[in-house]
Backbone bond lengths (Angstrom), bond angles and torsions (degrees), N, CA, C in turn:
res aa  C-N    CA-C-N  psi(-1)  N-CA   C-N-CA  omega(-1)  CA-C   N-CA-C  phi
1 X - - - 1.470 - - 1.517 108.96 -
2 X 1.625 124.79 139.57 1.271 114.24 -168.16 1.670 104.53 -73.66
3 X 0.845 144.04 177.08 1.703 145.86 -163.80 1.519 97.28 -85.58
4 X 1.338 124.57 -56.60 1.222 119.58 -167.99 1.503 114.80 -116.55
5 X 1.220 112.43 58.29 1.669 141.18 -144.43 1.994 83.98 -107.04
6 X 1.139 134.01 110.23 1.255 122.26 146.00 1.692 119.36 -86.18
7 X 1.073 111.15 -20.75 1.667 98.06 161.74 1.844 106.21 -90.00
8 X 1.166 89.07 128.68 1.633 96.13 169.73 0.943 123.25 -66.83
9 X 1.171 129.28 153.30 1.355 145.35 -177.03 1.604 100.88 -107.06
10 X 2.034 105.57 159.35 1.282 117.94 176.82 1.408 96.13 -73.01
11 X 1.856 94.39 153.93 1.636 104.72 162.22 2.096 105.39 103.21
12 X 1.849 96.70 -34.80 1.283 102.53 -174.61 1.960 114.77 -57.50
13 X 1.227 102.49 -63.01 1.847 124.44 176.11 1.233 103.00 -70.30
14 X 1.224 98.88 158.96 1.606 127.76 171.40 1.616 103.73 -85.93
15 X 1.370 103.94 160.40 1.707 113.57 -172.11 1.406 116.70 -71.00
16 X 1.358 113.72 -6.71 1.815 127.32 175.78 1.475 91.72 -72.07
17 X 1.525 91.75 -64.34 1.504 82.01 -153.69 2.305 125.47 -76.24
18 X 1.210 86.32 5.86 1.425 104.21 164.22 1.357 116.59 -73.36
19 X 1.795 116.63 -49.28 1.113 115.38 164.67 1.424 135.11 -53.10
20 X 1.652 105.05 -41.28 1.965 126.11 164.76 1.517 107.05 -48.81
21 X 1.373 126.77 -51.63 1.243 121.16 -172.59 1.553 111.72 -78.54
22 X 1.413 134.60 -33.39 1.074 126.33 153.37 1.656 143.99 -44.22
23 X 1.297 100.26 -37.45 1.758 130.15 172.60 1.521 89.31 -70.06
24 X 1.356 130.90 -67.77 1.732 142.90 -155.12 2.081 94.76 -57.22
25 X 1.730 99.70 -66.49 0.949 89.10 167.88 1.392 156.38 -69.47
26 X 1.818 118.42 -7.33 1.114 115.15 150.36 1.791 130.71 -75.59
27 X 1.645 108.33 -16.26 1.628 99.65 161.96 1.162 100.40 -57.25
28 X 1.511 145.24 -56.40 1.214 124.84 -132.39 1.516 101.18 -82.87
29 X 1.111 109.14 -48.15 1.962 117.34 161.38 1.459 124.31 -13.88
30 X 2.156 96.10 -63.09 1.451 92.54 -169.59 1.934 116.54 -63.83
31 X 1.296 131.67 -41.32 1.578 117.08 162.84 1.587 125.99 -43.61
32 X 1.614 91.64 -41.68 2.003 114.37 -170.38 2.191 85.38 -51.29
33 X 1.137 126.28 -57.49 1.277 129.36 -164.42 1.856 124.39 -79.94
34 X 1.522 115.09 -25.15 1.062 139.65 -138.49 1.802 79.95 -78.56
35 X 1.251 111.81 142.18 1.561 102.88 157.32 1.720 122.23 67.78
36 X 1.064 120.32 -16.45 1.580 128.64 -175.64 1.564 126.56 -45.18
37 X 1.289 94.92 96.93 1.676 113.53 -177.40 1.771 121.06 -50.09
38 X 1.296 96.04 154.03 1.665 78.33 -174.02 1.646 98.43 -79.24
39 X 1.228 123.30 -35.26 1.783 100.83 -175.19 1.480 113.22 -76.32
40 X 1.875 113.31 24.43 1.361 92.17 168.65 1.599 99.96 -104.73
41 X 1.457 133.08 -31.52 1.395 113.25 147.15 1.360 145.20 39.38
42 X 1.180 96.08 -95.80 1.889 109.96 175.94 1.548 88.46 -71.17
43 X 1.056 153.50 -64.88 1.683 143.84 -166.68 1.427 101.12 -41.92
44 X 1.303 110.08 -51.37 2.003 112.32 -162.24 1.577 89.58 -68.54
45 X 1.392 126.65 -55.41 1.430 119.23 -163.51 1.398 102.96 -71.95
46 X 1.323 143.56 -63.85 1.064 99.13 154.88 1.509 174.86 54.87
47 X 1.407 89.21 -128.54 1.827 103.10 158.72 1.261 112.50 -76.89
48 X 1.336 133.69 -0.04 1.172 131.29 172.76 1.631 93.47 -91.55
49 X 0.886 156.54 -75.05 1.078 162.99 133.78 1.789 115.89 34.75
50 X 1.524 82.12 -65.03 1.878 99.83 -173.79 1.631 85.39 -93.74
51 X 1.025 154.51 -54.16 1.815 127.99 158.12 1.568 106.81 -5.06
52 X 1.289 107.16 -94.25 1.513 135.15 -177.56 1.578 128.35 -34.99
53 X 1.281 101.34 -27.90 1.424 126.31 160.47 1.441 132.88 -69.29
54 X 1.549 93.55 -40.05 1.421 113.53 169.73 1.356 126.15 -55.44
55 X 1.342 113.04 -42.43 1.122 138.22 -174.42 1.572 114.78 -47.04
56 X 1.554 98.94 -27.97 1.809 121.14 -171.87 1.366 101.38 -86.84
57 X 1.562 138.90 -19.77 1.189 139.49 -149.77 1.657 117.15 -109.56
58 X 1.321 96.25 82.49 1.488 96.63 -166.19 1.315 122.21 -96.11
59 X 1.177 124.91 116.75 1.418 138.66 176.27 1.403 125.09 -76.04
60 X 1.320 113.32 88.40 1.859 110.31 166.92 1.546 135.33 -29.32
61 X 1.377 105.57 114.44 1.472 104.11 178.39 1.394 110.60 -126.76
62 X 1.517 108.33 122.29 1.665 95.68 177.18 1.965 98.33 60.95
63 X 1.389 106.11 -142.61 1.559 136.16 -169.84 1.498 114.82 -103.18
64 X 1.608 106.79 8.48 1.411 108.33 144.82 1.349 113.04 -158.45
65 X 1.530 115.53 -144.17 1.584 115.79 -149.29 1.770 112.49 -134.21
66 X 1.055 116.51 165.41 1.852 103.45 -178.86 1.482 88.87 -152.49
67 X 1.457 141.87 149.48 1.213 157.31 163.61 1.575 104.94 -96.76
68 X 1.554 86.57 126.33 1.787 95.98 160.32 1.509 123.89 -32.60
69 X 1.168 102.96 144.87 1.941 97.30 158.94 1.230 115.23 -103.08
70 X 1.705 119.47 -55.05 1.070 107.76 178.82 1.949 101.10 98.90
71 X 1.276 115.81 -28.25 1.571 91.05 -163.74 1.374 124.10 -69.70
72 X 1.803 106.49 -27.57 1.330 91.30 165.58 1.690 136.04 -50.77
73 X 1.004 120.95 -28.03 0.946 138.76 138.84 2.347 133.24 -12.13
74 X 1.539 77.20 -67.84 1.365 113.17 168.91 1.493 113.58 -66.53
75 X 1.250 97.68 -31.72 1.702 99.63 -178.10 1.036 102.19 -99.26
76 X 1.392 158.72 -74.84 1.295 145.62 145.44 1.700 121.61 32.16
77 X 1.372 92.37 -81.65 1.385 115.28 -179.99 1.671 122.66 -45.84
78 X 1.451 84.52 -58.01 2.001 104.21 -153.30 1.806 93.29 -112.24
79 X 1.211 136.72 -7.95 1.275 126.24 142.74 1.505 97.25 101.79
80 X 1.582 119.79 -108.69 1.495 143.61 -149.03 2.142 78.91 -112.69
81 X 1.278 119.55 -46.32 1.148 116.33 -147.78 1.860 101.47 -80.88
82 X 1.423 111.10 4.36 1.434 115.53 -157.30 1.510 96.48 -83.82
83 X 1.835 142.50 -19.89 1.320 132.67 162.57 1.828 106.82 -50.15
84 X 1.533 114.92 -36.87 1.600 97.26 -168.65 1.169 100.61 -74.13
85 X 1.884 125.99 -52.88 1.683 94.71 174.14 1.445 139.39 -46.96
86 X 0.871 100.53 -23.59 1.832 116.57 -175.91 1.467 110.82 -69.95
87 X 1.762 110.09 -42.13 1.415 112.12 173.92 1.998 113.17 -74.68
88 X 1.392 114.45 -14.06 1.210 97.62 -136.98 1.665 63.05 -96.30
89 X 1.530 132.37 -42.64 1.304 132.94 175.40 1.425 121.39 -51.73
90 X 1.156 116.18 -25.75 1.583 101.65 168.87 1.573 109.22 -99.31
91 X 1.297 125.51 3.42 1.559 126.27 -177.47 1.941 95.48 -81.32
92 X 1.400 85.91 -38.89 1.924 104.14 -177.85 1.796 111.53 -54.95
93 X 1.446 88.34 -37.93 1.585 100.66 -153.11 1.885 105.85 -83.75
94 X 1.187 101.13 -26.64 1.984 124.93 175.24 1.318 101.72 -78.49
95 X 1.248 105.06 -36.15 1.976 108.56 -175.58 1.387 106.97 -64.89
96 X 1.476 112.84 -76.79 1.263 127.03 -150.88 1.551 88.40 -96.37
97 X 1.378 144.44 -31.54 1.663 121.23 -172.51 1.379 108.20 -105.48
98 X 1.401 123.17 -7.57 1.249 122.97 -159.39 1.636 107.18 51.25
99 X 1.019 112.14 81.06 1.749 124.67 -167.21 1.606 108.55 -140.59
100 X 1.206 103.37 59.28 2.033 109.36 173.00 1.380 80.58 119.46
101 X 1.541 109.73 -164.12 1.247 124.30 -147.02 1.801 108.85 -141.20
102 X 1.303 113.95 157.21 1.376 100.32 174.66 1.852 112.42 -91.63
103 X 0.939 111.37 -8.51 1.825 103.45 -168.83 1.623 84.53 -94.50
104 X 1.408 123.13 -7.39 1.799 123.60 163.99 1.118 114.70 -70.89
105 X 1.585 128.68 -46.03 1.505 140.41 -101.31 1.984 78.03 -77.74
106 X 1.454 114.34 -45.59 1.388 107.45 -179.66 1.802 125.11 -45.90
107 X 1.568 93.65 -59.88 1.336 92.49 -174.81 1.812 127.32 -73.39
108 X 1.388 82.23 0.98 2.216 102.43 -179.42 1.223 78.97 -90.39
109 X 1.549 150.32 -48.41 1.345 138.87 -171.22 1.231 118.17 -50.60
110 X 1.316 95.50 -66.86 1.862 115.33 175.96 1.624 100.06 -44.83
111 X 1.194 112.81 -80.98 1.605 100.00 -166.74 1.537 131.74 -48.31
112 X 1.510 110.17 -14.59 1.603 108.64 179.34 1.344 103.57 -123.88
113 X 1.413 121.79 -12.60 1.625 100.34 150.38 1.479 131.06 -74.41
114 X 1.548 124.19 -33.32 1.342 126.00 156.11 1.626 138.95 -32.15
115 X 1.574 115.04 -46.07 1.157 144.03 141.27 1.787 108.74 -26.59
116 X 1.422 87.98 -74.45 1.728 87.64 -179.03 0.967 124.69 -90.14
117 X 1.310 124.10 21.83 1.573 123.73 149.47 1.591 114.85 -98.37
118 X 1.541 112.61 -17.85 1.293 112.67 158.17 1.830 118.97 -56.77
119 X 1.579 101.51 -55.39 1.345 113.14 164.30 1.642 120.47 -11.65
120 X 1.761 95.63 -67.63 1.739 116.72 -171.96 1.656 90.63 -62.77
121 X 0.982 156.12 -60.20 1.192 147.44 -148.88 1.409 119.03 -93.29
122 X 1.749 107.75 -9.64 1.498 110.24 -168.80 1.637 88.87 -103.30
123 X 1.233 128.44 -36.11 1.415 130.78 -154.81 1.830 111.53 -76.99
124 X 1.620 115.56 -32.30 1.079 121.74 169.69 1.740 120.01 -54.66
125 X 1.707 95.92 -45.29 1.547 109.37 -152.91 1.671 82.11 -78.36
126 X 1.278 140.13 -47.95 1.750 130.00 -170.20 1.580 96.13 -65.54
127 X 1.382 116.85 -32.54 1.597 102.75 -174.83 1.375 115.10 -90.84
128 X 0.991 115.55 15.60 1.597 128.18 -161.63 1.620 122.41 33.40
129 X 1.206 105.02 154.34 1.646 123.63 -153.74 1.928 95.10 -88.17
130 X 1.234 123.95 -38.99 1.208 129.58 -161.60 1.521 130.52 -63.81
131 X 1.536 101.74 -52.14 1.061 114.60 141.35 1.438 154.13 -147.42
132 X 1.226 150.07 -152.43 1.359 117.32 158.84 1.478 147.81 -45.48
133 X 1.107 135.74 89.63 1.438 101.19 179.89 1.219 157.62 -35.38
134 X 1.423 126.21 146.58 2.221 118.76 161.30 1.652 79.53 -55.60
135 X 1.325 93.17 176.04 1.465 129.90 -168.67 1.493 89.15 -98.99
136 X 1.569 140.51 -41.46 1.486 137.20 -174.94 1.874 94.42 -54.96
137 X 1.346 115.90 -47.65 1.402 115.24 -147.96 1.669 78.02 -88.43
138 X 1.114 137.50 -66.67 1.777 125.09 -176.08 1.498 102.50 -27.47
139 X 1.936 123.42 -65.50 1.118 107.04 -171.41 1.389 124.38 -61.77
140 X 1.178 129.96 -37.04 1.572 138.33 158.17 1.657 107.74 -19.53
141 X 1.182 101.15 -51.40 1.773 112.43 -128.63 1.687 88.35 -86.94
142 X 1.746 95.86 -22.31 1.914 104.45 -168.96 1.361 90.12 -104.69
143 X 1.035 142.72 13.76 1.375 120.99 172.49 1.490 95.79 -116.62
144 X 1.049 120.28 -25.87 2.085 108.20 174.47 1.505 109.11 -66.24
145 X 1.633 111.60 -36.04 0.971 107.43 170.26 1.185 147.51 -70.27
146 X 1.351 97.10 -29.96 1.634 109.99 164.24 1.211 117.84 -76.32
147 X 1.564 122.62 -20.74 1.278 123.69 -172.55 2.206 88.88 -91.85
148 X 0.220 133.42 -14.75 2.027 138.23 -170.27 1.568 96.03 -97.82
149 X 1.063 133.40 -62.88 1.146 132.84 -161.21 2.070 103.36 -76.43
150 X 1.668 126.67 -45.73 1.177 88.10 161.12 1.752 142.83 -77.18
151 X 1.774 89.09 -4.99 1.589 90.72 175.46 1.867 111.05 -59.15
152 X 1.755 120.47 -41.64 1.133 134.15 -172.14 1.712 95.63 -47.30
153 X 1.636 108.72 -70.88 0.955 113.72 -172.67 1.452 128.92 -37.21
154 X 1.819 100.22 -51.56 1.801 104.20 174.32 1.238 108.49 -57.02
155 X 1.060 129.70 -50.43 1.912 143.12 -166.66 1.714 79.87 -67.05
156 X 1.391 150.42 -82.99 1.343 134.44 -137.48 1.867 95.45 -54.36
157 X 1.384 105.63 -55.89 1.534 134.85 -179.18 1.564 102.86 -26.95
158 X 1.471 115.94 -59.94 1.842 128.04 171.64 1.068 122.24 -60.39
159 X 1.308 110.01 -30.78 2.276 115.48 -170.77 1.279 77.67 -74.02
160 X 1.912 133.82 -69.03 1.211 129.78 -126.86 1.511 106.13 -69.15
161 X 2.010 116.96 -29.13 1.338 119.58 -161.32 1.679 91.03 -82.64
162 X 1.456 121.68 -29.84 1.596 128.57 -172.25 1.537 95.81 -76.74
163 X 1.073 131.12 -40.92 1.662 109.44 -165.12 1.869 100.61 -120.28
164 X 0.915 116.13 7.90 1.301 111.24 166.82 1.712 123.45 -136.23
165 X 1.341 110.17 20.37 1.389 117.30 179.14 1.805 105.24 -102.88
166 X 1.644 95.79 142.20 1.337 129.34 172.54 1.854 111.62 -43.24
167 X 1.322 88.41 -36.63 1.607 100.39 174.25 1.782 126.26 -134.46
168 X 0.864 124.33 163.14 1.601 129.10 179.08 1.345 96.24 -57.05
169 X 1.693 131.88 106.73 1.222 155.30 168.30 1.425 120.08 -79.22
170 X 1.517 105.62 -38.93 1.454 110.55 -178.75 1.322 120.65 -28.36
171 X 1.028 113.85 -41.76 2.021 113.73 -162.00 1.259 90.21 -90.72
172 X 1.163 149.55 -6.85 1.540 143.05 162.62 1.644 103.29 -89.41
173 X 1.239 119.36 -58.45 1.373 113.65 -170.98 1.717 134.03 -76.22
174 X 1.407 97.98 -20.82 2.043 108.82 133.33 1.348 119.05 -27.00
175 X 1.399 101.26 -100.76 1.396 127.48 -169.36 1.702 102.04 -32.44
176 X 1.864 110.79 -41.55 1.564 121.28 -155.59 1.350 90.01 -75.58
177 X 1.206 130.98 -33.06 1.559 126.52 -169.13 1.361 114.77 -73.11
178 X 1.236 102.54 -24.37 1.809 116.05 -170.47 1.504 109.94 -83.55
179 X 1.154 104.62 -31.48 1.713 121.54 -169.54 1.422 106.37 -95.14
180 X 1.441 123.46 0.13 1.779 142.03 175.84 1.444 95.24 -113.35
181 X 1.256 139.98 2.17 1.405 137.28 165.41 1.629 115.93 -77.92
182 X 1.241 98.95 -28.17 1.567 107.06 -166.36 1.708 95.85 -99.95
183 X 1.236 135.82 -39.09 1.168 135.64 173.64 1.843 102.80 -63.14
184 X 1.292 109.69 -44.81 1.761 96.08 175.57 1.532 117.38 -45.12
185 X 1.307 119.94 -32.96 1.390 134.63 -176.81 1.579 92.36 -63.60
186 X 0.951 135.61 -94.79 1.408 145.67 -175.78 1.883 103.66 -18.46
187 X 1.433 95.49 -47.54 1.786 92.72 -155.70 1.682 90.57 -80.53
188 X 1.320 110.23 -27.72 1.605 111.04 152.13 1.761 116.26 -15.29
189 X 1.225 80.42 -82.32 1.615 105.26 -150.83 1.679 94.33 -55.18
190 X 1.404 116.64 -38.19 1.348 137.16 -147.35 1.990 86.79 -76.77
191 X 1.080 103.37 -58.10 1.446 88.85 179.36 1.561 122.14 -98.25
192 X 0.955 122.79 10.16 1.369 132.28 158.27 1.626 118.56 -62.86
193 X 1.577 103.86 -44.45 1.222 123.94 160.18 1.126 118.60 -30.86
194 X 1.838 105.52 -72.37 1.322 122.64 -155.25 1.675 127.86 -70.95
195 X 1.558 93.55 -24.38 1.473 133.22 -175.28 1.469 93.39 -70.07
196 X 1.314 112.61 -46.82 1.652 112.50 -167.16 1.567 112.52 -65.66
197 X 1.311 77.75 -35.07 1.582 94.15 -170.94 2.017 119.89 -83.43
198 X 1.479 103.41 -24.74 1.222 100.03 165.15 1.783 115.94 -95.89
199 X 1.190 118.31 3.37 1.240 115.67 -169.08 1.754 98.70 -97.75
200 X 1.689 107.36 3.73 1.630 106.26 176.14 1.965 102.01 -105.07
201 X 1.558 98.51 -29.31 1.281 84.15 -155.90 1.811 98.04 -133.73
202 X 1.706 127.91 27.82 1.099 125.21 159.36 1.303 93.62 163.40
203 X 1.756 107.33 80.12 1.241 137.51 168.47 1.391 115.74 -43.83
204 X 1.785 95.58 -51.30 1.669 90.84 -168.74 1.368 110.84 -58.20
205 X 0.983 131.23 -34.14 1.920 131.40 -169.54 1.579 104.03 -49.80
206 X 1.419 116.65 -12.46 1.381 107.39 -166.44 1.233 105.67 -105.68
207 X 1.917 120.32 4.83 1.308 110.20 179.49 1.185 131.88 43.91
208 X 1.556 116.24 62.87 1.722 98.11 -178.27 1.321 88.43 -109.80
209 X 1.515 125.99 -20.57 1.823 96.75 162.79 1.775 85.81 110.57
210 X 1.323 133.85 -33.12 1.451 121.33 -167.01 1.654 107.24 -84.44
211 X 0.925 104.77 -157.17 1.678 127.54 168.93 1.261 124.51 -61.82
212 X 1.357 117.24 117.00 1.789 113.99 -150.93 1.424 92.39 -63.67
213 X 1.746 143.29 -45.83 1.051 147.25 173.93 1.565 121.56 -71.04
214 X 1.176 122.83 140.88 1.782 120.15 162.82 1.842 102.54 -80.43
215 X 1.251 109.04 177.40 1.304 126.73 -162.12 1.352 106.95 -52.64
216 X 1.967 110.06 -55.77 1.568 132.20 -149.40 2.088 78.57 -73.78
217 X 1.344 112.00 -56.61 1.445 118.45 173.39 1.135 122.92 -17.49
218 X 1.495 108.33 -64.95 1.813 119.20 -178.67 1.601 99.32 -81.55
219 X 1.533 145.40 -25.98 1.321 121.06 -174.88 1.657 91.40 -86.67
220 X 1.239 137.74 -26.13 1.704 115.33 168.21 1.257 127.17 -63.33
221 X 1.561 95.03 -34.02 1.905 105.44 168.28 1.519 116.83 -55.89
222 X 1.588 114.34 -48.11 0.930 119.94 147.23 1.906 156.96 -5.10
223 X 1.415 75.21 -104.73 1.368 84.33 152.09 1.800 134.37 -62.36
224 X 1.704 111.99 -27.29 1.305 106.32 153.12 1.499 127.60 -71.30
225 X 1.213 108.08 -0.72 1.898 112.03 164.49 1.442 114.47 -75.99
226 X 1.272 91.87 -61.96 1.658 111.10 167.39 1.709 106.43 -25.37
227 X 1.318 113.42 -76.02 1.208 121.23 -148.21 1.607 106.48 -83.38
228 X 1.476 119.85 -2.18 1.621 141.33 153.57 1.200 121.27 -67.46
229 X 1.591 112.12 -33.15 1.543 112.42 -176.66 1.397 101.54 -89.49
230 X 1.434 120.27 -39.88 1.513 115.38 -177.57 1.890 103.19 -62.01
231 X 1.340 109.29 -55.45 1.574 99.63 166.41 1.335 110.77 -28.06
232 X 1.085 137.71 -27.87 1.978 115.94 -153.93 1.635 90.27 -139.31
């Protein structure tokens, strides 16, 4: 297993807990699939896409390296449906990179789709539900989240190698948690960014569920109706 590997590798867990992550990860599946519109589509492929990509993007720490995740991200975006990108991206990522394992592929599911379904539910409530956001409070709101959601992930990533590994994990899954502290910063920034940036120019992707306009928004909208009808 690589040292600072958050997808597990085969050989790491015991055969229980292969089965647990498989069961975990098909609840989260059956909603992620249920009903799927065709204009949600291009979103899932996609973020499945920029998942899978991530995987290539390795960030120096110290005397070695850690790859993006990206799911906060994933969760954000694609909502309830963000476990199928996540599964279909690490099925991609075992295939073609040899990157985790298949008797894992469940419990690598479970742990970084969970995270980013926390994401979808944590990222609305800091940006608030009511109405649109400034772009200060979007970037805020995407950088706690991105910074919270890979800490979840490293911490789920450590219990699972500590209480479900073949061997004493601890002295790997320490160190792994500490060295996913400094990458939360990054995945920070990374969607703090992005948040800022879609909350100017394709709000809806961020799902917060309120009023496509803020207040000052609808009285300029407003008042430019107003001052259209008196024109004509």
């Amino acid at each position: 297993m690589p040292f600072f590997a958050v997808h597990i590798s085969d050989g790491v867990l015991s055969e229980a807990w292969w089965a647990v992550g498989f069961v975990v990860a098909g609840l989260l599946l059956l909603p992620a699939v249920f009903s799927i519109g065709d204009e949600e589509i291009p979103q899932i492929g996609l973020l499945t896409a920029a998942f899978f990509v991530a995987s290539s993007i390795h960030v120096k720490v110290g005397g070695t390296s850690v790859h993006l995740l990206l799911n906060a991200l994933v969760g954000v975006v694609l909502g309830r449906r963000a476990p199928l990108a996540i599964s279909v991206g690490l099925l991609l990522q075992v295939w073609l990179l040899a990157h985790g394992g298949y008797t894992t592929l469940g419990i690598n599911a479970a742990v970084i789709s969970l995270p980013a379904l926390l994401a979808h539910g944590l990222f609305p409530l800091l940006a608030g539900r009511r109405r649109r956001p400034g772009r200060r409070r979007a970037f805020w709101a995407g950088a706690v989240t991105g910074f919270v959601t890979v800490v979840s992930t490293a911490a789920l990533c450590a219990g699972v190698l500590i209480l479900g590994g073949i061997e004493d994990w601890t002295i790997i899954a320490a160190p792994q948690f500490a060295i996913y502290l400094v990458l939360a910063g990054i995945e920070a920034l990374i969607l703090g960014v992005t948040a800022e940036f879609l909350v100017r120019v394709k709000p809806e992707l961020l799902r917060l569920g309120g009023p496509h306009f803020s207040e000052a928004e609808k009285g300029d909208q407003n008042l430019t109706s107003s001052q259209s009808r008196r024109g004509s």
